[in-house]
TORVO-514533 format. One record per residue (C-alpha): y negated, x, z negated. Coordinates in nm, 3 decimals. Example, Ala and Ser with C-alpha at 12.3 -4.5 7.8 and 13.67 -1.06 7.14 Angstrom:
REM TORVO-514533
[site [0.450, 1.230, -0.780]],
[site [0.106, 1.367, -0.714]],
REM end
This chain:
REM TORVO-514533
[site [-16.197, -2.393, 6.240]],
[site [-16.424, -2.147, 6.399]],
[site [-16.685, -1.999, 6.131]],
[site [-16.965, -2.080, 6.427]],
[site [-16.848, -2.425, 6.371]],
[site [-16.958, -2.431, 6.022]],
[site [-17.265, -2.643, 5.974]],
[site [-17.479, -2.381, 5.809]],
[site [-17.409, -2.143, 6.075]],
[site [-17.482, -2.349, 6.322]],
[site [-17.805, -2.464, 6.150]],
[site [-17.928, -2.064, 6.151]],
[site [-17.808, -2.039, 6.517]],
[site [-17.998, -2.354, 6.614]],
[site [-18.307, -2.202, 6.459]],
[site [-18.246, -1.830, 6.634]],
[site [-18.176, -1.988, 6.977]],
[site [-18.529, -2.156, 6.944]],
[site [-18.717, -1.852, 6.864]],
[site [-18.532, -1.637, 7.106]],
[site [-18.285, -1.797, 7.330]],
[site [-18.091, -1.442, 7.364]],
[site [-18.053, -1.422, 6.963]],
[site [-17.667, -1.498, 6.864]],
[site [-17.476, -1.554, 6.540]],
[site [-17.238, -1.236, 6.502]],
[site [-16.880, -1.286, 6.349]],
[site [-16.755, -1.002, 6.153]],
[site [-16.413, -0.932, 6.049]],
[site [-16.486, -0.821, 5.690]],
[site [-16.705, -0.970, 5.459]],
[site [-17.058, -0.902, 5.458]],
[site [-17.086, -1.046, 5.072]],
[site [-17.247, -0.758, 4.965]],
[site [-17.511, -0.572, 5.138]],
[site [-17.241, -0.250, 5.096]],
[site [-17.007, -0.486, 5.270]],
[site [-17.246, -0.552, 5.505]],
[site [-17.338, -0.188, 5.616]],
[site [-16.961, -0.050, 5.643]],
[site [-16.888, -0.359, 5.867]],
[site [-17.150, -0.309, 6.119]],
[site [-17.198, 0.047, 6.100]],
[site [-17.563, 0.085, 5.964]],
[site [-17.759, 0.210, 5.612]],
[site [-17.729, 0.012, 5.391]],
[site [-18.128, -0.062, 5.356]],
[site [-18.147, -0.243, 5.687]],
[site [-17.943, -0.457, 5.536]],
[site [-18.159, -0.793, 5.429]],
[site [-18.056, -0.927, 5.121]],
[site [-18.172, -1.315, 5.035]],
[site [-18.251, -1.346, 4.687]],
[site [-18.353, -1.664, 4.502]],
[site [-18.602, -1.651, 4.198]],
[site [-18.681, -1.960, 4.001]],
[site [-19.093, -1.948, 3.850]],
[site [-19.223, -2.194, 3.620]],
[site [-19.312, -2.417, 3.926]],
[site [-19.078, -2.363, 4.193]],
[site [-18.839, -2.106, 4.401]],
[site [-18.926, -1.805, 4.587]],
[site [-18.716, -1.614, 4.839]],
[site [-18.740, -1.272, 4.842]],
[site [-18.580, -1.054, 5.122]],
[site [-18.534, -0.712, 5.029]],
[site [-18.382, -0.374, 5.164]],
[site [-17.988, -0.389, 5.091]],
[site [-18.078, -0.048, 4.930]],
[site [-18.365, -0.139, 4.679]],
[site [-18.363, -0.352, 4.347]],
[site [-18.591, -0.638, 4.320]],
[site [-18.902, -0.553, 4.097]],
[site [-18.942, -0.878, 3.872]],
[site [-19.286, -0.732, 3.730]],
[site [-19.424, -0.725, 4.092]],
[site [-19.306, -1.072, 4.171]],
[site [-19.465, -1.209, 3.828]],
[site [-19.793, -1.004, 3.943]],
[site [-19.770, -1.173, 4.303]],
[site [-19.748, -1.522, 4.174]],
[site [-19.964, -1.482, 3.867]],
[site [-19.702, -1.630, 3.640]],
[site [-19.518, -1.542, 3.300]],
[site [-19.136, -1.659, 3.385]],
[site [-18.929, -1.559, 3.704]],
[site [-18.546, -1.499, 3.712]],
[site [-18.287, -1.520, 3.933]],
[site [-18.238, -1.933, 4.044]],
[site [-17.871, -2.040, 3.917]],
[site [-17.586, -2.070, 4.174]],
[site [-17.588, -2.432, 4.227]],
[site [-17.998, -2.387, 4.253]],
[site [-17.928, -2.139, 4.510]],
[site [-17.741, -2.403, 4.699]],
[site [-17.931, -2.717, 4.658]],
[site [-18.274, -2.500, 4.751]],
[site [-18.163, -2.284, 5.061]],
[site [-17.801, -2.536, 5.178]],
[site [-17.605, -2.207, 5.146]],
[site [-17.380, -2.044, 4.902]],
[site [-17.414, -1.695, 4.789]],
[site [-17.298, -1.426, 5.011]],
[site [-17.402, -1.628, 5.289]],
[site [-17.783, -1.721, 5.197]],
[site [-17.972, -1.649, 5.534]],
[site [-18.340, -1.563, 5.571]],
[site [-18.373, -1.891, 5.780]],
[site [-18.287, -2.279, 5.813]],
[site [-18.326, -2.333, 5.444]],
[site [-18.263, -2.767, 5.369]],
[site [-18.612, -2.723, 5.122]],
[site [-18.897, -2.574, 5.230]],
[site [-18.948, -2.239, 5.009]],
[site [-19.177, -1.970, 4.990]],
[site [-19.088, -1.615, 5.120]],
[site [-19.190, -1.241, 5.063]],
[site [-18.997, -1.015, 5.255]],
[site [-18.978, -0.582, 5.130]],
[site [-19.217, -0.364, 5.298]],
[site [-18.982, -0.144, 5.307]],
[site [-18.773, -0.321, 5.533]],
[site [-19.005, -0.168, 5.795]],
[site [-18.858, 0.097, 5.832]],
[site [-18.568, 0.046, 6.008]],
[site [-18.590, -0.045, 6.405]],
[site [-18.315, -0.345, 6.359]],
[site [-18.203, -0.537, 6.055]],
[site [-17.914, -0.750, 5.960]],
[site [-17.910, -1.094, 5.774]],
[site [-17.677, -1.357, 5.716]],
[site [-17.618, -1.624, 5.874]],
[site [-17.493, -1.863, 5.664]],
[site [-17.144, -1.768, 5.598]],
[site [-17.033, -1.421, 5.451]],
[site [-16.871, -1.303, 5.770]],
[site [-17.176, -1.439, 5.991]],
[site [-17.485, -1.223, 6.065]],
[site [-17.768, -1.153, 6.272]],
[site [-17.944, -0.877, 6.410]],
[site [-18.312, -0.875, 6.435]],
[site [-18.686, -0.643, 6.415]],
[site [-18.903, -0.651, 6.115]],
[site [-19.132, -0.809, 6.335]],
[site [-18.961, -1.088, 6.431]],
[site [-18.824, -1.174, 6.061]],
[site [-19.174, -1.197, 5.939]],
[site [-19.241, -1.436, 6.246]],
[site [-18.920, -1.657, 6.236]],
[site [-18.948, -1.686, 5.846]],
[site [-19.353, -1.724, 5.822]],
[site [-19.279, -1.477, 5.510]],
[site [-19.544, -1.244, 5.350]],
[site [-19.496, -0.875, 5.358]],
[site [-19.493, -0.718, 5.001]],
[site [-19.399, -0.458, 4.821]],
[site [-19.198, -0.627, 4.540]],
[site [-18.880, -0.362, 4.500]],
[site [-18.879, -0.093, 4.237]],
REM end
């Protein structure tokens, strides 16, 4: 079966055709797992790579996209939110929150509605790269456009 038969790549690719009709899903032949992964495969730093991180707060789930080549700052996350407790959400949260599995978790298309900050440094590069719902699937798209097809709030939340 084709990966771009896979229902969570299709759901991302649904949701990239509507913002931009000319958007597509790209198939790599090597994992793209790991932001590392990512960045030998399609020939690019590794920072405009976009990493999809879960967090689990006392109340509910953020998702943080951050630069492939920066750590996530829990302190400026707790400052953000105003709140004592955040850590990473659990595999099977990661799942039942976004409907993908890790290596795959795209910016986009989640099954719950959750909140997003996206890195401020991710502005830096002209194009990024995100998955698409499968660890061989991405997608290739401007800073701009990620903050508009995610409705995400620029931070700075990376050490």
């Amino acid at each position: 079966m084709s990966l771009l038969n896979k229902e969570p790549v299709l759901r991302v690719e649904r949701i990239l055709k509507e913002f931009d009709p000319k958007q597509k899903v790209i198939i790599l032949k090597t994992s793209a797992r790991t932001a590392i992964e990512a960045a030998t495969s399609l020939g690019c730093e590794v920072g405009a790579i976009v990493k999809s991180l879960l967090f689990r707060t006392e109340s509910n789930f953020i998702l943080c996209l951050v630069a492939g080549d920066r750590k996530v700052s829990l302190y400026k996350i707790k400052k953000k939110l105003n709140c004592k407790d955040v850590s990473m959400a659990l595999v099977q949260e990661v799942k039942n929150i976004t409907g993908y599995t890790i290596g795959g978790v795209s910016p986009i298309g989640h099954v719950n509605k959750v909140r997003i900050f996206i890195d401020s440094s991710l502005e830096r590069f002209s194009y990024l790269f995100a998955a698409a719902g499968h660890p061989n699937c991405v997608f290739k798209i401007s800073f701009i456009d990620l903050q508009k097809i995610t409705g995400g709030s620029i931070k700075d939340i990376t050490e």
